[in-house]
BALOBA-1460 file (C-alpha; in Angstrom, 3 decimals):
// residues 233
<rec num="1" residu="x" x="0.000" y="0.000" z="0.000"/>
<rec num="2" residu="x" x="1.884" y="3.100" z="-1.188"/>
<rec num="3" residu="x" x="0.898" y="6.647" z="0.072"/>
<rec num="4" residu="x" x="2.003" y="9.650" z="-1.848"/>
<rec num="5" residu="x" x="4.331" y="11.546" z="-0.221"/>
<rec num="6" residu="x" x="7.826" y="12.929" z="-1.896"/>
<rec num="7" residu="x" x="10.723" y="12.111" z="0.803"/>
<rec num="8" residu="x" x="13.912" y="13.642" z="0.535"/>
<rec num="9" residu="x" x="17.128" y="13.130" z="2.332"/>
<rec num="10" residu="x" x="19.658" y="15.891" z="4.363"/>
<rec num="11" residu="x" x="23.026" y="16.976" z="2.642"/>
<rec num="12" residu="x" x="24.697" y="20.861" z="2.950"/>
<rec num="13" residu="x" x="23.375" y="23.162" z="0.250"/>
<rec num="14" residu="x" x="26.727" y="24.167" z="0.003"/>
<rec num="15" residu="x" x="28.170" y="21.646" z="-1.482"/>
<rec num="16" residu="x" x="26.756" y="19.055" z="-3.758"/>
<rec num="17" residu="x" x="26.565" y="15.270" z="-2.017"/>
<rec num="18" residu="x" x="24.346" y="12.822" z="-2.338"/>
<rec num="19" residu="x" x="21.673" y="13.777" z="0.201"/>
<rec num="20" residu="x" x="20.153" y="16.528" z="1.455"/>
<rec num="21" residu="x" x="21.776" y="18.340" z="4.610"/>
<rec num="22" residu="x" x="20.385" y="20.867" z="6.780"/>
<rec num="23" residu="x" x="22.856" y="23.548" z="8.100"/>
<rec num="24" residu="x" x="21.883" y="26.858" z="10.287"/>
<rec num="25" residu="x" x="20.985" y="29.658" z="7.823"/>
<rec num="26" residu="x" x="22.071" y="32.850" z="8.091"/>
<rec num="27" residu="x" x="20.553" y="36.483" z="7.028"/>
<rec num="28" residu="x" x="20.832" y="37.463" z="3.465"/>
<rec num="29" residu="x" x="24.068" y="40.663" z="3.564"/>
<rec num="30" residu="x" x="23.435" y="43.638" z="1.249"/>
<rec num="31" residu="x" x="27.264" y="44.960" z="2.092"/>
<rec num="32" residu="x" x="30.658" y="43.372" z="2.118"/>
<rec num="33" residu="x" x="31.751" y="42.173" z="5.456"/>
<rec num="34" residu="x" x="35.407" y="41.141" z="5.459"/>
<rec num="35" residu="x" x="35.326" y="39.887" z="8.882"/>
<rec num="36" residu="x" x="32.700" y="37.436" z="8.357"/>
<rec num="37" residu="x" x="33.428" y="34.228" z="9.411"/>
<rec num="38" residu="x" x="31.166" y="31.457" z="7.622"/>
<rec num="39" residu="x" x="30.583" y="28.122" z="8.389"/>
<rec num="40" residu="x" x="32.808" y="26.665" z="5.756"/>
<rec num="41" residu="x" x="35.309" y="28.522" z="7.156"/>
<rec num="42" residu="x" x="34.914" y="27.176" z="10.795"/>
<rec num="43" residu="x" x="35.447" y="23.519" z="9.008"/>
<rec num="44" residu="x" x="38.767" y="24.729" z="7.219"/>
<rec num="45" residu="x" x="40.265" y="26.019" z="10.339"/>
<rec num="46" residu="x" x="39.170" y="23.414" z="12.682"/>
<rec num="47" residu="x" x="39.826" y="20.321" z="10.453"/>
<rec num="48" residu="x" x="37.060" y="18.178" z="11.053"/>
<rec num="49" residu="x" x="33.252" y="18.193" z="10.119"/>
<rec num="50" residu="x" x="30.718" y="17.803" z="12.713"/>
<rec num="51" residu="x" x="27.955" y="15.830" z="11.482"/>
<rec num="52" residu="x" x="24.759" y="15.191" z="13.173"/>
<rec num="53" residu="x" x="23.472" y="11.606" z="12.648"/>
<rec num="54" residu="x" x="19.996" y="9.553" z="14.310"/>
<rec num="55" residu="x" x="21.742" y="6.136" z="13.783"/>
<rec num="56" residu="x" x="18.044" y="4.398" z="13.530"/>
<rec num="57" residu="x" x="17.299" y="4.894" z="10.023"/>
<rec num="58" residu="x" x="18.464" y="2.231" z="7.332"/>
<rec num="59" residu="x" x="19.526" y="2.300" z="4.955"/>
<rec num="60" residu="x" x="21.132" y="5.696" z="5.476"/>
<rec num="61" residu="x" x="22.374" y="5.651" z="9.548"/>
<rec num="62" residu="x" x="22.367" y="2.976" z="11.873"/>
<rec num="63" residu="x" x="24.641" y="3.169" z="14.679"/>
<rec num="64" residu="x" x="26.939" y="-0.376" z="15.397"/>
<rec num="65" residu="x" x="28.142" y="-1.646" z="19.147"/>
<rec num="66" residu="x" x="29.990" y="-4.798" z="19.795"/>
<rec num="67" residu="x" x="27.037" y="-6.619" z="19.738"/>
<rec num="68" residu="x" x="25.284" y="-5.667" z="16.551"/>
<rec num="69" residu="x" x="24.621" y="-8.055" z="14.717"/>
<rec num="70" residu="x" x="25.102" y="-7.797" z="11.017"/>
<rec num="71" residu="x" x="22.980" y="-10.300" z="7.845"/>
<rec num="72" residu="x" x="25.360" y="-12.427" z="6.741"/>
<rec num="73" residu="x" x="26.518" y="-13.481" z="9.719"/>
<rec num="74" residu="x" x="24.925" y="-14.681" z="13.055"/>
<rec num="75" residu="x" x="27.551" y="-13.915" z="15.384"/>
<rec num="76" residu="x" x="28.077" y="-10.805" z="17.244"/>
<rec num="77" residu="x" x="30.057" y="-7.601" z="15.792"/>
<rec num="78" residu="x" x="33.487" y="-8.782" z="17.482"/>
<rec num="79" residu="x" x="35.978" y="-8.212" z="14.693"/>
<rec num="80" residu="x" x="34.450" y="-5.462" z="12.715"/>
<rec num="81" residu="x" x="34.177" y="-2.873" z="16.066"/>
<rec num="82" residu="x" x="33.275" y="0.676" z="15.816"/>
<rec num="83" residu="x" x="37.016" y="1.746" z="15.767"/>
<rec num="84" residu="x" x="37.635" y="-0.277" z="12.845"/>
<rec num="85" residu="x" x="34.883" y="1.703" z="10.673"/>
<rec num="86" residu="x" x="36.766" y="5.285" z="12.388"/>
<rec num="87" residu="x" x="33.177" y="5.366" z="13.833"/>
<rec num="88" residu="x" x="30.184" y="4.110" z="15.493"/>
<rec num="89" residu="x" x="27.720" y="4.544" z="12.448"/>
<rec num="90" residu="x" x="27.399" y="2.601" z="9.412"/>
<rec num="91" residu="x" x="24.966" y="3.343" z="6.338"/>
<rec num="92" residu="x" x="24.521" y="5.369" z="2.861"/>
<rec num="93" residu="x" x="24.671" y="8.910" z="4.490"/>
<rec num="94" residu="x" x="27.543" y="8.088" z="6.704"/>
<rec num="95" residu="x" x="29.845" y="7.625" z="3.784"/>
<rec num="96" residu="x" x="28.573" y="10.543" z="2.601"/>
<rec num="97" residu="x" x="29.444" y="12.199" z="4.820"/>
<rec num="98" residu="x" x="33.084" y="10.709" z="4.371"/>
<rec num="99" residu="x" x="33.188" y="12.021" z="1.359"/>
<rec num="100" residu="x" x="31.729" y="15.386" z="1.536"/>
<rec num="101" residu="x" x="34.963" y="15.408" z="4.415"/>
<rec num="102" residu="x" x="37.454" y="14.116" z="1.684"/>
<rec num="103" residu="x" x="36.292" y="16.597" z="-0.759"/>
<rec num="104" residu="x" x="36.880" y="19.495" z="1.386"/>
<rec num="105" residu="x" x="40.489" y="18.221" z="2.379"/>
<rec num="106" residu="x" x="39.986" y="17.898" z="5.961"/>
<rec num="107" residu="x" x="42.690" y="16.234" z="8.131"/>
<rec num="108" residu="x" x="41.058" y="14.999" z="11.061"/>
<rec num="109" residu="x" x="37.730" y="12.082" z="10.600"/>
<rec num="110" residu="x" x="34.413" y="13.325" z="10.873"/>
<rec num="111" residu="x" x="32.856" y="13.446" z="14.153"/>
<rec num="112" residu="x" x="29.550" y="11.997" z="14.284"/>
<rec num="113" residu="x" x="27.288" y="13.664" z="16.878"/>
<rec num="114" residu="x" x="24.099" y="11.782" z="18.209"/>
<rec num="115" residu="x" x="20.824" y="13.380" z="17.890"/>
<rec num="116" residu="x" x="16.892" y="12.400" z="17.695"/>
<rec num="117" residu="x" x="13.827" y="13.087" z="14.974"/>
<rec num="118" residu="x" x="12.474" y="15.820" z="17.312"/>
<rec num="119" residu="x" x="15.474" y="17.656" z="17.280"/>
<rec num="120" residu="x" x="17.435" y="17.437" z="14.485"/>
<rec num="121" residu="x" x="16.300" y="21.701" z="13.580"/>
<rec num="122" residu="x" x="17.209" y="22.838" z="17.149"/>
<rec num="123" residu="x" x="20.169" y="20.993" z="17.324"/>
<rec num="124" residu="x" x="21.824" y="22.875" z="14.085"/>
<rec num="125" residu="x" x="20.729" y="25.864" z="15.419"/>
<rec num="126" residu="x" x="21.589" y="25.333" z="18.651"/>
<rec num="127" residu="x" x="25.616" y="24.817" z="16.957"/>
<rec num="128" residu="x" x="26.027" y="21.174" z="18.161"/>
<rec num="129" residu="x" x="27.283" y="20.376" z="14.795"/>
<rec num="130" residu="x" x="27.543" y="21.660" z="11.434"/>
<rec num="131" residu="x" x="25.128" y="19.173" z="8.959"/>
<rec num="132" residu="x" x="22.699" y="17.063" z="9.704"/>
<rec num="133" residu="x" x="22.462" y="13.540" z="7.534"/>
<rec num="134" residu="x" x="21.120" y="10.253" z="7.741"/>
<rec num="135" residu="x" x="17.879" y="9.895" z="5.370"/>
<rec num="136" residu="x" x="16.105" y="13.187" z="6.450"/>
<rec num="137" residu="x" x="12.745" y="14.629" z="4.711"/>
<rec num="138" residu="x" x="12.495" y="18.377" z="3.568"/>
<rec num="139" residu="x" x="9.180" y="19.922" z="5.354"/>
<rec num="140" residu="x" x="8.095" y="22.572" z="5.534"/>
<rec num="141" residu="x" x="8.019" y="23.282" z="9.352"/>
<rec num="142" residu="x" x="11.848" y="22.336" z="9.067"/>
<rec num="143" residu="x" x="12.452" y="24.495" z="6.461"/>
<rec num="144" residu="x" x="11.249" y="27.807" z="7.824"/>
<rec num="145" residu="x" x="14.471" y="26.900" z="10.613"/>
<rec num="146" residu="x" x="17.371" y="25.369" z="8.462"/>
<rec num="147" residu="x" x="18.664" y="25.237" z="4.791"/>
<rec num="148" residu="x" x="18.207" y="21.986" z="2.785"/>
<rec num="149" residu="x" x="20.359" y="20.915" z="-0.065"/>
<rec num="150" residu="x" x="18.440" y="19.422" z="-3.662"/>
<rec num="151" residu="x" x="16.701" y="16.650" z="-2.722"/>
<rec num="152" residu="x" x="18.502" y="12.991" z="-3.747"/>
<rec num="153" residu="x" x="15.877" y="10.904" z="-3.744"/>
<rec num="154" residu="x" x="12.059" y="11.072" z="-2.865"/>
<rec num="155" residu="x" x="9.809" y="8.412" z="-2.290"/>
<rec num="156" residu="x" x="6.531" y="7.658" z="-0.561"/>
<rec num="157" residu="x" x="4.694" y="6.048" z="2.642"/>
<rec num="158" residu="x" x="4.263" y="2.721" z="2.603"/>
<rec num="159" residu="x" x="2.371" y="0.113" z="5.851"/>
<rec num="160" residu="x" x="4.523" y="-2.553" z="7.083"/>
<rec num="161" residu="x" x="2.262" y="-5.153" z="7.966"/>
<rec num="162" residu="x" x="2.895" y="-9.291" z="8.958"/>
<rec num="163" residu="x" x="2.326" y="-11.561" z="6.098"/>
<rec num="164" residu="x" x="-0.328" y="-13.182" z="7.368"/>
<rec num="165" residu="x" x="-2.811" y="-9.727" z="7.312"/>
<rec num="166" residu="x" x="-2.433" y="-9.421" z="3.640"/>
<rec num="167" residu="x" x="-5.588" y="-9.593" z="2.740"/>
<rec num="168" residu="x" x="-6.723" y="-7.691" z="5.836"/>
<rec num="169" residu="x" x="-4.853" y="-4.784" z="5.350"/>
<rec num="170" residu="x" x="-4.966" y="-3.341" z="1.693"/>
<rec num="171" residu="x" x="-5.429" y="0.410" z="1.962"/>
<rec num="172" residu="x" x="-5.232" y="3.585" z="4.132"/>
<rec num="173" residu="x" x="-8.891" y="3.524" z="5.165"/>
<rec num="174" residu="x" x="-8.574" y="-0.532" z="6.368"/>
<rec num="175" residu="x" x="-5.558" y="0.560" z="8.508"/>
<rec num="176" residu="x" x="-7.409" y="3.052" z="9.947"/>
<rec num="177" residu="x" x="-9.986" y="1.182" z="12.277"/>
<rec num="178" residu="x" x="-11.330" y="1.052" z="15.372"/>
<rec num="179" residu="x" x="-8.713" y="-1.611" z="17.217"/>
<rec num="180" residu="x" x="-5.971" y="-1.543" z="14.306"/>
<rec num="181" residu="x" x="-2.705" y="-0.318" z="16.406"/>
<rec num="182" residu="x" x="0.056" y="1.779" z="14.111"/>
<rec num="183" residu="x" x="3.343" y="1.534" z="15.854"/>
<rec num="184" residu="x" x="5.780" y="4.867" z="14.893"/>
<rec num="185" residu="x" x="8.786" y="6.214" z="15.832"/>
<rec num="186" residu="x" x="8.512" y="9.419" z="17.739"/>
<rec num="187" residu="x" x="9.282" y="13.085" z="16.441"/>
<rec num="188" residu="x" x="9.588" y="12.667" z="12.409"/>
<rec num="189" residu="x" x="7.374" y="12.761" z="9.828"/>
<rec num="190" residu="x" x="6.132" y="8.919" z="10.122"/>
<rec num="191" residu="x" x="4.348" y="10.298" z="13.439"/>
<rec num="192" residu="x" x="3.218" y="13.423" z="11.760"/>
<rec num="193" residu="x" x="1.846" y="11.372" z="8.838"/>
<rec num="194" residu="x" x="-0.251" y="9.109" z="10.879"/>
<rec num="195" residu="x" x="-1.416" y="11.899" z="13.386"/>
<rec num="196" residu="x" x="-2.735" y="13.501" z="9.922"/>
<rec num="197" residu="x" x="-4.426" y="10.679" z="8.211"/>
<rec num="198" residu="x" x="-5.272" y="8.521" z="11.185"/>
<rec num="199" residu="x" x="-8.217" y="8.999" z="12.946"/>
<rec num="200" residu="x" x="-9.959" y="6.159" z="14.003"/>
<rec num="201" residu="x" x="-6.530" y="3.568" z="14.971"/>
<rec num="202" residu="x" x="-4.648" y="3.586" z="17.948"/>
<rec num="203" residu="x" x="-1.496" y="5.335" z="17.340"/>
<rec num="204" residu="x" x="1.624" y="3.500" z="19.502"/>
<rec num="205" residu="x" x="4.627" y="5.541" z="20.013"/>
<rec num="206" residu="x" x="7.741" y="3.191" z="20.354"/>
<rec num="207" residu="x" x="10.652" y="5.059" z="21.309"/>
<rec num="208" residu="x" x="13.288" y="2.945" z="19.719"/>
<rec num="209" residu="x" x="13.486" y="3.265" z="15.867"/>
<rec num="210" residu="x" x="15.111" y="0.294" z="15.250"/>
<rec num="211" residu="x" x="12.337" y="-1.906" z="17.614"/>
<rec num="212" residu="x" x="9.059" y="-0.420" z="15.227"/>
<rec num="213" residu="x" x="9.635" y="-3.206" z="12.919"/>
<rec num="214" residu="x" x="10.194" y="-6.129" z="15.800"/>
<rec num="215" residu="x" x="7.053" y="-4.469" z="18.142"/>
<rec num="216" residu="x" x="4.954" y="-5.532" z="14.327"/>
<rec num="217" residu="x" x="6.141" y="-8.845" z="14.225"/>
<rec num="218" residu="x" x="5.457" y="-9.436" z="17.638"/>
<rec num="219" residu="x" x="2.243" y="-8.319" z="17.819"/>
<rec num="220" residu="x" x="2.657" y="-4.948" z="19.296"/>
<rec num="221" residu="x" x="0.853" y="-3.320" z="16.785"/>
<rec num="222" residu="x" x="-0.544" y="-4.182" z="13.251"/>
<rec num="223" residu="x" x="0.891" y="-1.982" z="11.322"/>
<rec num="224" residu="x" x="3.803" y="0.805" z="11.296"/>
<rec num="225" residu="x" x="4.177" y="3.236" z="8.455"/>
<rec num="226" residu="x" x="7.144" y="4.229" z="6.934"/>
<rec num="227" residu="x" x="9.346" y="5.662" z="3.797"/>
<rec num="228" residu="x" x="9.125" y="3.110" z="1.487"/>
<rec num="229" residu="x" x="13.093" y="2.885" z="0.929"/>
<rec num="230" residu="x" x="13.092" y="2.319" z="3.986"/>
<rec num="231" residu="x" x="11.659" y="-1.180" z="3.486"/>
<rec num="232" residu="x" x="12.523" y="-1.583" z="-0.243"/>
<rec num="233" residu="x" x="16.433" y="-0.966" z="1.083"/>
């Protein structure tokens, strides 16, 4: 069951990557100001990019431990360690950002800062690092806050459901029911999309990302909606 919505990613608008970024914007100047220190120039002179990263989104940030374990393998992450990968995050947007750091020459790794959904905006504002990446969607109520780079890729909403509620489950209106339970991650636009369209289902916040898919399959809830290369991925 696909629902329309375009879905973009984060990369800086100032330089061209694969995603879209959000970085703090700044007021437009109508004079020179030769003592004007930009953000690009912060990166230069400190040497390393600070980029701010959820690590609960696959296929673009998912952040790795000692015991995370990885499909092709069932035992534990005891070789391949964070060190080994120069970081704790893994994913699409984290080489990205690798390489947005190689472009620009930098000498030190980049240093990947935690943050959540619900704060990604206020946490580039706020300074606590310079981009934010890892599979994020231009909005509007984001965009009034933050810059966004083009948009890489955009997709749509899609219901995870288990197998065996196929045929129970086939649109938007049979998902939205009177004792149908949507599971969703808090404080991005999966939340903000069923708060919107769902009115009669019981809407289950699970504060763990990566457990929305598990809480399905264990009968948690019925459903969870998501971006669809999120699944497809």
């Amino acid at each position: 069951m696909k629902i329309s919505q375009k879905t973009p990613i984060l990369i800086a608008a100032w330089l061209s990557q694969a995603h879209a970024e959000i970085y703090q914007p700044t007021q437009p100047q109508l004079w020179s100001a030769p003592n004007t220190t930009s953000l690009l120039d912060t990166i230069l002179s400190r040497g390393y990019l600070k980029v701010g990263t959820t690590g609960d989104y696959k296929p673009f940030s998912y952040s790795i431990t000692n015991t995370t374990r990885f499909p092709s393998s069932n035992t534990t992450n005891s070789t391949l360690t964070p060190s080994s990968f120069n970081t704790s995050y893994i994913g699409a947007d984290i080489d990205a950002a690798q390489a947005l750091s190689n472009a620009l020459n930098l000498p030190h790794p980049v240093k990947f800062v935690p943050t959540i959904w619900a704060n990604l905006t206020k946490d580039v504002n706020a300074g606590k690092f310079d981009i934010a990446m890892g599979g994020i969607t231009i909005t509007l109520e984001r965009a009034k806050t933050v810059f966004f780079s083009t948009a890489t890729q955009r997709t749509g909403k899609v219901a995870c459901i288990r197998c065996s509620d196929a045929s129970k489950f086939t649109s938007l209106d049979s998902l939205d029911r009177e004792g149908v339970v949507v599971v969703v991650n808090p404080g991005g636009t999966n939340e903000k999309f069923d708060r919107a369209n769902l009115a009669r289902a019981t809407i289950k916040v699970v504060d763990d990302n990566n457990a929305v898919f598990r809480a399905v399959l264990d009968g948690e809830g019925d459903a969870m909606i998501t971006d669809s290369i999120e699944v497809e991925l």
